[in-house]
Backbone bond lengths (Angstrom), bond angles and torsions (degrees), N, CA, C in turn:
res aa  C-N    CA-C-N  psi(-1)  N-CA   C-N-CA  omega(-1)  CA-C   N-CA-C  phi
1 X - - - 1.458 - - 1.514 108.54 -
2 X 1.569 102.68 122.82 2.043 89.99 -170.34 1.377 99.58 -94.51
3 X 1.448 116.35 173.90 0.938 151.03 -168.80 1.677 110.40 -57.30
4 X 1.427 114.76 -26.30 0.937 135.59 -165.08 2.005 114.81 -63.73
5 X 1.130 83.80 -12.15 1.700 106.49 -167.57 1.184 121.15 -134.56
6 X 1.606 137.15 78.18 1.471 125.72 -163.48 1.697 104.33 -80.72
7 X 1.419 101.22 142.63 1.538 106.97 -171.23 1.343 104.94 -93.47
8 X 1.763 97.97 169.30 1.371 94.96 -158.78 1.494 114.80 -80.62
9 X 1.188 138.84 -2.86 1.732 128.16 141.38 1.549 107.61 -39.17
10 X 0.882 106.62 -50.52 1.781 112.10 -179.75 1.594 109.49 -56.78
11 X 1.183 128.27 -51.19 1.377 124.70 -172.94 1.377 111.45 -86.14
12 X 1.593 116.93 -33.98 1.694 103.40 162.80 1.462 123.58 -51.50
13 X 1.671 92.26 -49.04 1.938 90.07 178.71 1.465 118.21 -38.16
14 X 1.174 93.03 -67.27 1.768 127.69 167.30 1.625 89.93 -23.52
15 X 1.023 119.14 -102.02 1.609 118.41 -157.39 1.521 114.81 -58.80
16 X 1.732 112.39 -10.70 1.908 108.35 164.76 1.554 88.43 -75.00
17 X 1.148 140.58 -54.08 1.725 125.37 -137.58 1.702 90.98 -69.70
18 X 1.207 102.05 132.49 1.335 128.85 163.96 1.852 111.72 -85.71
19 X 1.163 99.60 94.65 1.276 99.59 169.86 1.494 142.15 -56.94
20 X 1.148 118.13 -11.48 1.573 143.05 159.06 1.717 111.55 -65.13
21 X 1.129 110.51 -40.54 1.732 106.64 -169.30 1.684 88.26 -119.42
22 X 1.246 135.69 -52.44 1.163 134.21 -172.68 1.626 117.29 99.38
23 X 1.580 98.31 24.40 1.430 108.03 -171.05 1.766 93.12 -106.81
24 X 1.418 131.39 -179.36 1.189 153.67 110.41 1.292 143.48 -20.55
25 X 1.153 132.18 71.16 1.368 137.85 172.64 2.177 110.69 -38.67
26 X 1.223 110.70 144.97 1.297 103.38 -178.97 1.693 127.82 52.90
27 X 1.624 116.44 17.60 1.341 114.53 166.32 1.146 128.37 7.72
28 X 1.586 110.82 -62.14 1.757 104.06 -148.62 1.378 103.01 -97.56
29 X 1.731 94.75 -29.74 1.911 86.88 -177.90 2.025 108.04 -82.48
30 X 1.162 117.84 2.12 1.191 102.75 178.34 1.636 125.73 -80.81
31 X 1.051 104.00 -27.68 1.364 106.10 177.88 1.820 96.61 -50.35
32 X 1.514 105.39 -58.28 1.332 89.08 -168.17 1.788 121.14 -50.96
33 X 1.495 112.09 -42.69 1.436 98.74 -178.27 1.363 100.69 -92.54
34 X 1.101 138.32 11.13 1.890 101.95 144.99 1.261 112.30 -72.53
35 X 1.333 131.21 -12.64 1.901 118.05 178.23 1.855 82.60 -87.93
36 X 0.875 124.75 -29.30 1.962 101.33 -176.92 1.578 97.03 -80.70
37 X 1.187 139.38 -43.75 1.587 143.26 172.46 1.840 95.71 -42.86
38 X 1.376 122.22 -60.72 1.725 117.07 168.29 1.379 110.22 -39.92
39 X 0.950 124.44 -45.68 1.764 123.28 -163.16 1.716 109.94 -77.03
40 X 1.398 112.19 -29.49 1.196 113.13 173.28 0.964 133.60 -90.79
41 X 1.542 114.08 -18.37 1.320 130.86 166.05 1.518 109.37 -68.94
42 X 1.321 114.61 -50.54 1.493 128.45 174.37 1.740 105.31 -55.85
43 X 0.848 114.51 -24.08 2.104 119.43 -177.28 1.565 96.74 -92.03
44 X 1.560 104.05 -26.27 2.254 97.04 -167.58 1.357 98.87 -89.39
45 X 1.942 122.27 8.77 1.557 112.75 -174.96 1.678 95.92 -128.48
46 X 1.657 103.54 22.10 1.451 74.27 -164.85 1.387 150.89 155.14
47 X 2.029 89.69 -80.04 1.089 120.09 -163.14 1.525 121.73 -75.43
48 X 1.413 98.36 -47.93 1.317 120.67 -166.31 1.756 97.76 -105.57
49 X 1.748 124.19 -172.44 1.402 126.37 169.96 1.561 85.18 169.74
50 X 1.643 109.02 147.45 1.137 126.58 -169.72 1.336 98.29 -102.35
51 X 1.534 100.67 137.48 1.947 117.43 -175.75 1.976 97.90 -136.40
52 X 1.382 84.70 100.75 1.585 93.17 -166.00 1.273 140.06 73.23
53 X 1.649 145.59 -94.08 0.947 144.47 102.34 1.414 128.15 -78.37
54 X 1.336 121.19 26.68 1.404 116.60 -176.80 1.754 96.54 -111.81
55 X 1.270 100.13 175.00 1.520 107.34 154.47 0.783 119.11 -117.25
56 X 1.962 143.37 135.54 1.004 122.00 157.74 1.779 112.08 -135.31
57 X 1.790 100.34 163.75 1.724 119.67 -169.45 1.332 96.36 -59.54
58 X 1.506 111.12 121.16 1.433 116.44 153.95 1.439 118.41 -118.56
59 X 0.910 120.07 2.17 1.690 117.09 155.71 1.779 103.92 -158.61
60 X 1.231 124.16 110.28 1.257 142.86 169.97 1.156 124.26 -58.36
61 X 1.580 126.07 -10.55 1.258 148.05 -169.74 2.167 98.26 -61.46
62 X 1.345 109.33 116.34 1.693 102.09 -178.79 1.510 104.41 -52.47
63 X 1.550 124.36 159.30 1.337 120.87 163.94 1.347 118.51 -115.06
64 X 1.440 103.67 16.16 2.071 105.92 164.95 1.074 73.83 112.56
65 X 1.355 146.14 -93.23 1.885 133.64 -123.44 1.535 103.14 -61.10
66 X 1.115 104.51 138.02 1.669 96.25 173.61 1.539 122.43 -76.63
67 X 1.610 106.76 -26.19 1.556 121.45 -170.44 1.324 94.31 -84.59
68 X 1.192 138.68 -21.01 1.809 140.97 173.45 1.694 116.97 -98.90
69 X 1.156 106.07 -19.46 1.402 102.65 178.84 2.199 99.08 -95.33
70 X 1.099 117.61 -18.77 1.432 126.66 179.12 1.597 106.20 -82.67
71 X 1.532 142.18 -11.28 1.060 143.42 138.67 1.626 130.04 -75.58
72 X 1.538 91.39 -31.38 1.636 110.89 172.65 1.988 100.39 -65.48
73 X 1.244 111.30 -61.99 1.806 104.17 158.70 1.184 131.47 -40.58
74 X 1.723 126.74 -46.97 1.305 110.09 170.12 1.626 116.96 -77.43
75 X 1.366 134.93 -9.47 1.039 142.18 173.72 1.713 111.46 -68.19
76 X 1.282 117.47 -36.89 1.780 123.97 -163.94 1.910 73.96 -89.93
77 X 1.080 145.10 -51.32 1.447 145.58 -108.53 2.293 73.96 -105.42
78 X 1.092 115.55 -34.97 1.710 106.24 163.12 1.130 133.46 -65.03
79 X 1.635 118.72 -8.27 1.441 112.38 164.20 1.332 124.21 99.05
80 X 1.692 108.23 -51.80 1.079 139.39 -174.51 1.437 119.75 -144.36
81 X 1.436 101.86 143.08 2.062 105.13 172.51 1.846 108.69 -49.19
82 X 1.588 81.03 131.74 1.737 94.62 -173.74 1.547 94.56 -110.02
83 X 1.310 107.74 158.70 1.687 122.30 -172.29 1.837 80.09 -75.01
84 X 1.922 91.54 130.45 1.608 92.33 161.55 1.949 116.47 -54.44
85 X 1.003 94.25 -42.75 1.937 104.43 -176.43 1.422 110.44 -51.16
86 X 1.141 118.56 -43.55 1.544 129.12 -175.25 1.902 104.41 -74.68
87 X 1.189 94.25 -46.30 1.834 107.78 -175.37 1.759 114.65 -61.03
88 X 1.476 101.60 -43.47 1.589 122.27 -166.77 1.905 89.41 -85.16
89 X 1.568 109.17 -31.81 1.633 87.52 -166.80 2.043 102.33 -117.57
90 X 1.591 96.93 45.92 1.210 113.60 156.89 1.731 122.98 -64.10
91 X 1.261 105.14 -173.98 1.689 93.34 157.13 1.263 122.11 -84.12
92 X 1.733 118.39 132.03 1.452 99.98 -163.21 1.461 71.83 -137.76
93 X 1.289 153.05 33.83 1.128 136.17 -171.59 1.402 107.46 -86.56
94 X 1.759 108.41 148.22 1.581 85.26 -163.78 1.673 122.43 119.08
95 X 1.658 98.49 -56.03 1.395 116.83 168.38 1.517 128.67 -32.48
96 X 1.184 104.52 -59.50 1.786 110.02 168.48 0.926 104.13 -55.71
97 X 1.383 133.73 -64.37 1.283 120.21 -155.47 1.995 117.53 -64.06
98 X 1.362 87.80 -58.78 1.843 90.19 151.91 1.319 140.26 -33.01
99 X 1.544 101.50 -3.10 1.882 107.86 -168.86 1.560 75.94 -134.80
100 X 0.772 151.69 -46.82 2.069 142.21 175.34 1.638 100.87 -54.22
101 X 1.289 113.72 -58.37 1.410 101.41 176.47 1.788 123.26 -62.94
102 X 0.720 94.22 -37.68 2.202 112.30 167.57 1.391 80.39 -76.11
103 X 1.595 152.87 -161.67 1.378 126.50 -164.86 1.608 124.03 59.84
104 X 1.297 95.50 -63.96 2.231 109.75 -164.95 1.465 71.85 -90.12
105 X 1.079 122.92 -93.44 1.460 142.49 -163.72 1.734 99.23 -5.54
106 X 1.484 110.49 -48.63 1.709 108.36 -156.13 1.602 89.09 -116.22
107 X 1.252 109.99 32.59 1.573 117.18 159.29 1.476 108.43 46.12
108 X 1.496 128.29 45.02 1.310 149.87 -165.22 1.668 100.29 -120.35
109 X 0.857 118.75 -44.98 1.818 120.31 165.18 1.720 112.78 -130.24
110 X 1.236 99.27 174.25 1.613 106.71 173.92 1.946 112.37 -146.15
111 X 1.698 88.34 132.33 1.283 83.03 -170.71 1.331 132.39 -78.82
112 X 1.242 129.96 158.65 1.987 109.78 -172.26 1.465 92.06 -145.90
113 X 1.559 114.07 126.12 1.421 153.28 -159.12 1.501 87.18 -86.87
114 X 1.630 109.15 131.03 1.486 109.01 175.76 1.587 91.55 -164.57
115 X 1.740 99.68 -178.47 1.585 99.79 -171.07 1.850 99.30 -140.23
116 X 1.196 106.27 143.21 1.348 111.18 175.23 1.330 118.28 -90.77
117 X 1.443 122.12 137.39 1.243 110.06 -153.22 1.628 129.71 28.97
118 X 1.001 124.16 80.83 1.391 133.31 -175.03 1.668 107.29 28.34
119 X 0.866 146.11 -26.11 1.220 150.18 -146.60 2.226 107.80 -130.82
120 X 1.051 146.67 18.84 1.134 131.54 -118.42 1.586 84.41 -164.84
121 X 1.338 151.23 102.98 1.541 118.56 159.55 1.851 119.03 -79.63
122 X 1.158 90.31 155.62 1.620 102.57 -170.18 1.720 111.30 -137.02
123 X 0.927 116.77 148.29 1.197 126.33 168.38 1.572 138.53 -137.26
124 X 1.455 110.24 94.51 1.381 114.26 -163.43 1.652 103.80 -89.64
125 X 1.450 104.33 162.77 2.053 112.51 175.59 1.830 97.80 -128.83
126 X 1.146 92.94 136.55 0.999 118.34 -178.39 1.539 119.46 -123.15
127 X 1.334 138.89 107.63 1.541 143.78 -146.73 1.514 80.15 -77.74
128 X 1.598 92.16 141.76 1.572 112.31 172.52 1.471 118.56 -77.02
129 X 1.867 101.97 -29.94 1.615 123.84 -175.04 1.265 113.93 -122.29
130 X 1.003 115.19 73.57 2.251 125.00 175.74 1.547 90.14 -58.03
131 X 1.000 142.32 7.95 1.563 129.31 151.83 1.469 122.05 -74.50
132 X 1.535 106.05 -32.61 1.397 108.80 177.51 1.627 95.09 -68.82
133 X 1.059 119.13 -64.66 1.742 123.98 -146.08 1.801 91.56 -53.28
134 X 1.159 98.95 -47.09 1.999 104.71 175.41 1.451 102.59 -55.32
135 X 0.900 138.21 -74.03 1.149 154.90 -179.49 2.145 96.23 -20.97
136 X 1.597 98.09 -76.38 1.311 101.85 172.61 1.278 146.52 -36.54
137 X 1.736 91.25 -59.47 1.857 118.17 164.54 1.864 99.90 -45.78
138 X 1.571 111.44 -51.98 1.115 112.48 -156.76 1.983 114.40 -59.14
139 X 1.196 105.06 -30.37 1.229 129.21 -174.30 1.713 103.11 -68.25
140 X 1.564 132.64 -45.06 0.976 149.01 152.04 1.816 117.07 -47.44
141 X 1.417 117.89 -45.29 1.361 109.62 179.71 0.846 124.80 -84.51
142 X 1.716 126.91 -32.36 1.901 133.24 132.12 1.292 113.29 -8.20
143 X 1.436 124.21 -71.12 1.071 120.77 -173.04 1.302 117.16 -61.05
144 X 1.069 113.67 -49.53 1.240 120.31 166.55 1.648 143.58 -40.56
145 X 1.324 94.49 -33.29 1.622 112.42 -145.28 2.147 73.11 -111.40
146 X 1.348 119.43 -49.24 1.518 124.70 -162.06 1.563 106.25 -80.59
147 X 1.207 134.64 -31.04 1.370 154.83 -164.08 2.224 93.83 47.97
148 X 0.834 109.15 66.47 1.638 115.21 -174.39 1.760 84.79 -122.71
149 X 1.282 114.17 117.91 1.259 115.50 150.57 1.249 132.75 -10.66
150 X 1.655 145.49 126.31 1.442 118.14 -151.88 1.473 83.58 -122.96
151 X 1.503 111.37 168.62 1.849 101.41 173.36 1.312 128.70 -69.66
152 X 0.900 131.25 159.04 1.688 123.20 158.68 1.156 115.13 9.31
153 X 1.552 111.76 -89.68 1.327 131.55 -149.36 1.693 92.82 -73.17
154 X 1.111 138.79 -62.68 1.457 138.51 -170.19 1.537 102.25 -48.93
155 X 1.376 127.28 -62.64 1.557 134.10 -163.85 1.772 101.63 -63.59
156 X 1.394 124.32 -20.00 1.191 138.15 -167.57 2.191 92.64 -91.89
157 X 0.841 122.16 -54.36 1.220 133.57 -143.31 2.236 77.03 -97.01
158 X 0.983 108.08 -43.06 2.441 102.10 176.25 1.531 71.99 -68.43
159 X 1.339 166.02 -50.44 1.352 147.70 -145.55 1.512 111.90 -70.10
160 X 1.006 111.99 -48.92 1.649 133.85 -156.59 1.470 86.74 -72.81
161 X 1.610 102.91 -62.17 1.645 102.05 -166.78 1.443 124.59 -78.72
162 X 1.519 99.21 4.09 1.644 97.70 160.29 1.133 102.26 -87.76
163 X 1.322 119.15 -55.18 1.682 124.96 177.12 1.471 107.55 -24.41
164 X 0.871 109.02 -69.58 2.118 119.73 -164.52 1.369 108.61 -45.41
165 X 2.058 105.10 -34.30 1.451 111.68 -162.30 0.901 121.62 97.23
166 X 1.741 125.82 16.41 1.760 131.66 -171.88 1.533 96.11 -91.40
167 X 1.097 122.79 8.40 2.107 128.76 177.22 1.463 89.73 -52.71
168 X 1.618 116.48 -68.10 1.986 89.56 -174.79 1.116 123.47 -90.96
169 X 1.316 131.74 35.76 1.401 123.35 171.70 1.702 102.99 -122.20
170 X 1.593 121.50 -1.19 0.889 118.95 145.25 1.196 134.64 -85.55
171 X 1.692 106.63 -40.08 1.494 118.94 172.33 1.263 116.48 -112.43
172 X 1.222 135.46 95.16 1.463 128.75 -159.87 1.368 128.00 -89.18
173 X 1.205 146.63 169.80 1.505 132.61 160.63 1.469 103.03 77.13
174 X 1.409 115.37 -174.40 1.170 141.97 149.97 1.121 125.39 -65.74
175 X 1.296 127.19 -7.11 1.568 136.86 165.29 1.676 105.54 -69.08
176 X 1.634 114.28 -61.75 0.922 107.24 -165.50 1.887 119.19 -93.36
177 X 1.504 122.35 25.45 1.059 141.07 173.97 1.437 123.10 -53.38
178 X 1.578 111.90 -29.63 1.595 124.76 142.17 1.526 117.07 -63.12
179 X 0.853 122.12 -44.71 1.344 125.50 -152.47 1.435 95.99 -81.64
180 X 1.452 125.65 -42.25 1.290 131.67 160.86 1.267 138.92 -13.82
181 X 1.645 88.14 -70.13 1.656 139.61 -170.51 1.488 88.98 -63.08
182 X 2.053 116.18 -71.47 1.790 118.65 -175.07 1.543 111.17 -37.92
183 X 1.829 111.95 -33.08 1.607 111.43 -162.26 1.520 93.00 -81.54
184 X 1.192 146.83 -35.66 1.340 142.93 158.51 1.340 132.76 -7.60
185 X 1.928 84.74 -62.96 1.356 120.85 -170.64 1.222 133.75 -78.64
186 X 1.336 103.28 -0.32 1.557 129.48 -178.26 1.491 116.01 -94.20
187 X 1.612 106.09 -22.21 1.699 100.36 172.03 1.341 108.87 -59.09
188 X 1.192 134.33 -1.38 1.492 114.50 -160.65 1.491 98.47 -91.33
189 X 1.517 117.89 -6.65 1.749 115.79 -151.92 1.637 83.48 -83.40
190 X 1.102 143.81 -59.97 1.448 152.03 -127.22 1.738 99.71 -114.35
191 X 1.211 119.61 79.90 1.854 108.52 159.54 1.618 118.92 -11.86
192 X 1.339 89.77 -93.58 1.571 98.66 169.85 1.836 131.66 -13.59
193 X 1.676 104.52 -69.90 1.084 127.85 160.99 1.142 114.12 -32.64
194 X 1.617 115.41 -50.10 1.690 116.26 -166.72 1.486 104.39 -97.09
195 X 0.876 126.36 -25.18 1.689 120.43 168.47 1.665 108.95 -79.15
196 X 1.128 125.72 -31.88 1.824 115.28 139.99 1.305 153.02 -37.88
197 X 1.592 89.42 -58.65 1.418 104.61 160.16 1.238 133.40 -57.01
198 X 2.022 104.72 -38.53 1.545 104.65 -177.55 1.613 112.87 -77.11
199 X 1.284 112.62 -31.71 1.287 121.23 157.76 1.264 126.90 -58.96
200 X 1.691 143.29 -6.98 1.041 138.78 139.59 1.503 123.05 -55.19
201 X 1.473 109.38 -66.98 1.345 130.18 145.34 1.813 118.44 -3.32
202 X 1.598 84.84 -73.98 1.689 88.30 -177.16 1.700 121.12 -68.25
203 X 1.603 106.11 -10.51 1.617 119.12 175.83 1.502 100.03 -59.97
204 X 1.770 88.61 -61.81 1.813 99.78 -159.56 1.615 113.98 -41.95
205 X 1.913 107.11 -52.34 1.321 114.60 -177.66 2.006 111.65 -91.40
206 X 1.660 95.66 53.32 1.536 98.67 160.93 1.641 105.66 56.07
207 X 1.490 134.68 33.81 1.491 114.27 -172.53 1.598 96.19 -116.80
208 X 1.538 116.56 -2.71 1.589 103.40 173.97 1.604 128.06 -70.33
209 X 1.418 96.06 -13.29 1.989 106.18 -175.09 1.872 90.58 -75.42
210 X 1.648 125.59 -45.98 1.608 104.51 -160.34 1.537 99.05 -83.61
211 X 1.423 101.49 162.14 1.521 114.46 174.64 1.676 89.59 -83.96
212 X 1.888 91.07 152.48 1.609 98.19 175.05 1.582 79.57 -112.54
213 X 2.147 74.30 158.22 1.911 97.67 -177.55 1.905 81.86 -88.77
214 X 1.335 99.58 136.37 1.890 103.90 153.65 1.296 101.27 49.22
215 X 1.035 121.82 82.52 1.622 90.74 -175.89 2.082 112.12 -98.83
216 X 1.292 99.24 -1.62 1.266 112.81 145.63 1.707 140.28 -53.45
217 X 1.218 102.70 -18.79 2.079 112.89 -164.84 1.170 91.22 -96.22
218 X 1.578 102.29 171.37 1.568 108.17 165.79 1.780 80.90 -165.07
219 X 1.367 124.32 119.31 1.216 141.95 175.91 1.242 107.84 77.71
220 X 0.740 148.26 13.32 1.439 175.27 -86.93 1.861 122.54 -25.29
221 X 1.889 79.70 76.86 1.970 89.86 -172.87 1.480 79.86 -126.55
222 X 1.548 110.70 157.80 1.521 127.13 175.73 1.464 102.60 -88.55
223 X 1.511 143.37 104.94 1.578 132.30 171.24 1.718 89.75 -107.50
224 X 1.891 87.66 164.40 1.516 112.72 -171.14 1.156 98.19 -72.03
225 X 1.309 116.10 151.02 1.294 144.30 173.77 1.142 110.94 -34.01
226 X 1.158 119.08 -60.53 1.764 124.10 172.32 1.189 126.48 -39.69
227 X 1.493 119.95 -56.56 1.417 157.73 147.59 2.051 105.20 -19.48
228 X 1.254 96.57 -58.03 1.264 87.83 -170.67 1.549 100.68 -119.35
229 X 1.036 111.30 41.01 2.207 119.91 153.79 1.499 87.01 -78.30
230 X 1.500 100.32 -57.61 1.573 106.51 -151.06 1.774 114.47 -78.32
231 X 1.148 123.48 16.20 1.069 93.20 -172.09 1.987 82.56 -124.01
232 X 1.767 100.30 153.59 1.239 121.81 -164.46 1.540 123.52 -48.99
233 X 1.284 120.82 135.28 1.558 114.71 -175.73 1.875 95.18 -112.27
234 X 0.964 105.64 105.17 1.685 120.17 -161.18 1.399 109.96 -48.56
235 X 2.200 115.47 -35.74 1.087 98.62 -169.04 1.380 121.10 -104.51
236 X 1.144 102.40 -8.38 1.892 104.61 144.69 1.467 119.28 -91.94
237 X 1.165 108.22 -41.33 1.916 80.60 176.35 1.637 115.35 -53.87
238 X 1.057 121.74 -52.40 1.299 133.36 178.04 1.834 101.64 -27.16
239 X 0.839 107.19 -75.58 1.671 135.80 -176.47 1.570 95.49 -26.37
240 X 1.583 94.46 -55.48 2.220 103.31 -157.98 0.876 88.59 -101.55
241 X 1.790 146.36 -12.27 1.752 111.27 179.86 1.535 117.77 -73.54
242 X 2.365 93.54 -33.79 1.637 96.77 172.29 1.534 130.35 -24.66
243 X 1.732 87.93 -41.78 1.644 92.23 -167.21 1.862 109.83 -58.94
C-alpha cells in the first residue's frame, strides 16, 4: 500500500492530535477505534468483508502496511469470522502509541521530548504537514457543511470519530452542536463504517462480554447485514449523540 494514500488509522490519529499541545484528544477510547479504523481499512482494500456481525478473511494476500497487514495475520490466524465487537474490544492497548511511532517513522509527525511538571518525561508529536490534517478535517466539514453523500472512506472515517467521541474537540461549544449532530449522521452512508462504529460504541459501554440474540432482526425479521450495521443501538447511541 503506497504512501500515496494515508489509511484511515492514519487520519483518525491525525484529526485526535491537537496541534496546540501535541497531545491526543479522546485517549482512552482511541485505541479502541484505531483497531475498528484497521478493519475498515482492511474491507476498503479488499481484505476483509463483513458476514453478519462478524468479520471475515477473504483474501489473505498482505497489502504493504506492516501495522495493517499484522492485524490482517491475527485475523486469517482465527480460522473463522470473529464478532467485530469482540475483535475491536480485544487488547489493543498500546495501539496509539504504535500508530504515533508509524506517524515519525513515515515522517508525518515529529516527536518533541518534554517533562511534566519539571520532573516527569513526556513526549508530544507534532505533524510536520498541517496541510494534511486540513486537508482531512476539510473532507469531514464538506460533508458536513454540503449534506451530499460523502465516499466510503470519508463517511467511514465522520464514523470512527464520532464513535471515539472526537464530536467536541472537533466541533466545540454550542456553536458546533449541529455540526456534531451532521457528524453522527454520516454513519449511515458506509455499512462497514456503521457496523464498526457501533461496535466501538458497544466496547466503550461494556456490550462486547454479552452474546447478542440475532443481531440481524428487528421485530423478529432477518435484514442484511448492511441494513442492520446501520440502524441505531439506543443504548450507546443515546450515550454519544448527547455529546
Amino acid at each position: 500500500m503506497g504512501r500515496s494514500r494515508r489509511t484511515l488509522p492514519e487520519e483518525l490519529l491525525l484529526l485526535a492530535l491537537d496541534p496546540a499541545t501535541g497531545t491526543t484528544a479522546q485517549p482512552q477510547s482511541l485505541d479502541i477505534g484505531l483497531a475498528g479504523a484497521q478493519l475498515v481499512e482492511l474491507a476498503l482494500a479488499g481484505r476483509i468483508a463483513p458476514d453478519g456481525d462478524r468479520i471475515a478473511v477473504v483474501m489473505p494476500r498482505p497489502t504493504g502496511d506492516p501495522t495493517l497487514d499484522s492485524a490482517l495475520e491475527l485475523l486469517r490466524r482465527r480460522g473463522s469470522p470473529v464478532r467485530a465487537v469482540h475483535w475491536i474490544g480485544g487488547p489493543r492497548l498500546g495501539l496509539r502509541q504504535i500508530y504515533l511511532s508509524h506517524l515519525e517513522r513515515c515522517g508525518m509527525v515529529h516527536a518533541v521530548a518534554g517533562q511534566m511538571c519539571g520532573v516527569l518525561p513526556t513526549t508530544r508529536y507534532q505533524a510536520t504537514d498541517t496541510a494534511i490534517s486540513r486537508d482531512i478535517r476539510a473532507r469531514l466539514d464538506n460533508a458536513i457543511r454540503t449534506g451530499v453523500p460523502p465516499d466510503p472512506r470519508t463517511a467511514a472515517l465522520a464514523a470512527l470519530a464520532h464513535a471515539v467521541g472526537l464530536g467536541k474537540h472537533l466541533y466545540p461549544g454550542n456553536e458546533g452542536r449541529s455540526s456534531r449532530s451532521r457528524l453522527r449522521d454520516l454513519i449511515r452512508h458506509d455499512p462497514m463504517g456503521g457496523l464498526v462504529a457501533h461496535a466501538v460504541m458497544d466496547v466503550q459501554n461494556g456490550v462486547a462480554a454479552q452474546p447478542r440474540r440475532n443481531p440481524t432482526a428487528v421485530n423478529g425479521t432477518r435484514q442484511p447485514a448492511a441494513v442492520a450495521a446501520m440502524q441505531p443501538r439506543h443504548g450507546a447511541m443515546a450515550r454519544v449523540a448527547a455529546h
